[in-house]
C-alpha positions as CSV (number, residue, x, y, z in Angstrom):
1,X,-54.1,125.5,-52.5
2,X,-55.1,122.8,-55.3
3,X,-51.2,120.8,-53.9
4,X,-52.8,121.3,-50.4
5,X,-56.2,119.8,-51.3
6,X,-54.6,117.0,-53.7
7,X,-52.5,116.2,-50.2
8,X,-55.3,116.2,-48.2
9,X,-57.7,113.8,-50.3
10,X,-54.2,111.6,-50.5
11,X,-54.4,111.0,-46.8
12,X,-57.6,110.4,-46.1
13,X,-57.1,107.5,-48.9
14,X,-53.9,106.3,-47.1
15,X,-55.5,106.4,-43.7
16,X,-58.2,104.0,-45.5
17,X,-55.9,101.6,-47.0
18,X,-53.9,102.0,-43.0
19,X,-57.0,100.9,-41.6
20,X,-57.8,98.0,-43.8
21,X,-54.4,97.0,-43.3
22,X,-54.9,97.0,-39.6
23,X,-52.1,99.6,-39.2
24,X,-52.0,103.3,-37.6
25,X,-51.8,106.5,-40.0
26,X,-50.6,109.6,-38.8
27,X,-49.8,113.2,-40.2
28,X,-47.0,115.1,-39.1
29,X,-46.7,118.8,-40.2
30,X,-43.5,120.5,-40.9
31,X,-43.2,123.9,-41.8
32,X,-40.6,126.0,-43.9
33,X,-38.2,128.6,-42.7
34,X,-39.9,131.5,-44.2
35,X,-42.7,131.4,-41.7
36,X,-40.3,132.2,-39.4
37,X,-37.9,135.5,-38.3
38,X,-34.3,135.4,-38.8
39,X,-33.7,132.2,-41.0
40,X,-31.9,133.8,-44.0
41,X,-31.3,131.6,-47.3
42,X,-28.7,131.4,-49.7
43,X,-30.3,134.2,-52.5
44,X,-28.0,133.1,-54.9
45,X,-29.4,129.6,-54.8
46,X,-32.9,130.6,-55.2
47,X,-33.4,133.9,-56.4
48,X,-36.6,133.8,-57.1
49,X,-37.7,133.4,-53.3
50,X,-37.1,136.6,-51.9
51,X,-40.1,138.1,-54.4
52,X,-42.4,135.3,-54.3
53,X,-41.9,135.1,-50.4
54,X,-42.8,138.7,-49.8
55,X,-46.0,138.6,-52.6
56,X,-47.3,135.5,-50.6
57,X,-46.4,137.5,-47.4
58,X,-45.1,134.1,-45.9
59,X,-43.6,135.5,-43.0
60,X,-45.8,137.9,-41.9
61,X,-49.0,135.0,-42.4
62,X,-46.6,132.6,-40.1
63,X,-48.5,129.5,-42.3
64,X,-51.4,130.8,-41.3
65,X,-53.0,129.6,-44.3
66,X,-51.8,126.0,-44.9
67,X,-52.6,125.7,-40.8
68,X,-56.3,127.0,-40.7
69,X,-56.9,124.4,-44.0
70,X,-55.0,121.4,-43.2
71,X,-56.0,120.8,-39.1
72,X,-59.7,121.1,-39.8
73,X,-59.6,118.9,-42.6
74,X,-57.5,116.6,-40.6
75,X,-59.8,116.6,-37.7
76,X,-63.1,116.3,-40.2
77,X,-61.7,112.7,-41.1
78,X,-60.5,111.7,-37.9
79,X,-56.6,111.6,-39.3
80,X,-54.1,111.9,-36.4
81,X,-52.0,114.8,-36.6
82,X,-49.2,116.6,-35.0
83,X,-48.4,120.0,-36.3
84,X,-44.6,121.3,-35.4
85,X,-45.2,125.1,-35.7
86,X,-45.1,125.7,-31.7
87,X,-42.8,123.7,-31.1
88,X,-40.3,125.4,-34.0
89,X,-41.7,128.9,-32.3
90,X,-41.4,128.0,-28.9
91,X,-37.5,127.2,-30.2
92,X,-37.3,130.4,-32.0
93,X,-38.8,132.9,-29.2
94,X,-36.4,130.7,-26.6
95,X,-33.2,131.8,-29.0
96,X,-33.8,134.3,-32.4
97,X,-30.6,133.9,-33.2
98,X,-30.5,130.4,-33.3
99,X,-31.3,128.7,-37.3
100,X,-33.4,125.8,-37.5
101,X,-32.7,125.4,-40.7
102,X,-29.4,125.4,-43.2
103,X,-28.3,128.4,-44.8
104,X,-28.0,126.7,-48.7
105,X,-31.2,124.6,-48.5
106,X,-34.3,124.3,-46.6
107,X,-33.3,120.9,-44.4
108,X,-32.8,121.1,-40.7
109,X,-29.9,122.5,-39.0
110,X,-29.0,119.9,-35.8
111,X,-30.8,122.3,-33.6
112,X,-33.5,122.1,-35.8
113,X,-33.2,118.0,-36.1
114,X,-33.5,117.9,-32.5
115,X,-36.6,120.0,-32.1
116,X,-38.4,118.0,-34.7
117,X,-36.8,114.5,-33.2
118,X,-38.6,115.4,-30.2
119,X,-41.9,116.7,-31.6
120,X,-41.7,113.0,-33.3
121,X,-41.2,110.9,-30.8
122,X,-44.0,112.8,-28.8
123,X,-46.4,112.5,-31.7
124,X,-45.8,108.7,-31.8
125,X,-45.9,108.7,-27.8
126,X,-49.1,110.2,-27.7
127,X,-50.9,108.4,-30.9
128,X,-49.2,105.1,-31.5
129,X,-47.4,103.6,-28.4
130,X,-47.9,103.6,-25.0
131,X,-43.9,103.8,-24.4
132,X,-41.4,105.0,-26.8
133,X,-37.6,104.1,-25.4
134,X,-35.3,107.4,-26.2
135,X,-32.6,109.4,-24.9
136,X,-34.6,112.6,-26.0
């Protein structure tokens, strides 16, 4: 929690330093595969996860955790946020099968790069600019 905190007490300083800029500050939240079902990972590669994953009960929490800190404390300093869990659900419940992310690291799959394209371009739609041109 002290990475979440130290994180937290970083943006409401950038959002400062944003303001006194003149410029928008947003947070976007993006969550990890292990939160979700059926989004194996490459054990060889990190063979530590499997035990620390179950001991921090990541999947069956569903980043409940990090969620109930981080969008309160978002909201308590008026920091604009955008947090992708439902929209990663939402993509999961639609197709289990499908991976959001790759099978040798944790970055996006293309299905997963296009449900977080969208979640961005709504984020800055809704917060920043009256009209976003895209093809999404």
């Amino acid at each position: 929690m002290s990475a979440t905190i130290l994180a937290s007490s970083t943006d409401v300083e950038l959002k400062k330093m944003s303001e006194a800029a003149d410029a928008q500050f947003g947070v976007f939240l993006i969550h990890y595969m292990y939160t979700f079902e059926d989004e194996p990972f490459y054990e060889r590669q990190f063979p530590e996860w499997k035990e620390s994953l179950k001991a921090w009960d990541c999947l069956g929490s569903k980043g409940r955790p990090y969620q109930d800190f981080i969008e309160p404390f978002l909201e308590k300093h008026k920091i604009r946020y955008r947090n992708s869990y439902e929209a990663m659900l939402m993509e999961k419940t639609r197709d289990p099968k499908q991976k959001l992310w790759g099978f040798y690291d944790y970055h996006f799959s293309p299905a997963g790069h296009q449900v977080m394209a969208r979640e961005v371009v709504n984020f800055l739609r809704e917060g920043f600019f009256d009209r976003v041109e895209t093809g999404l």
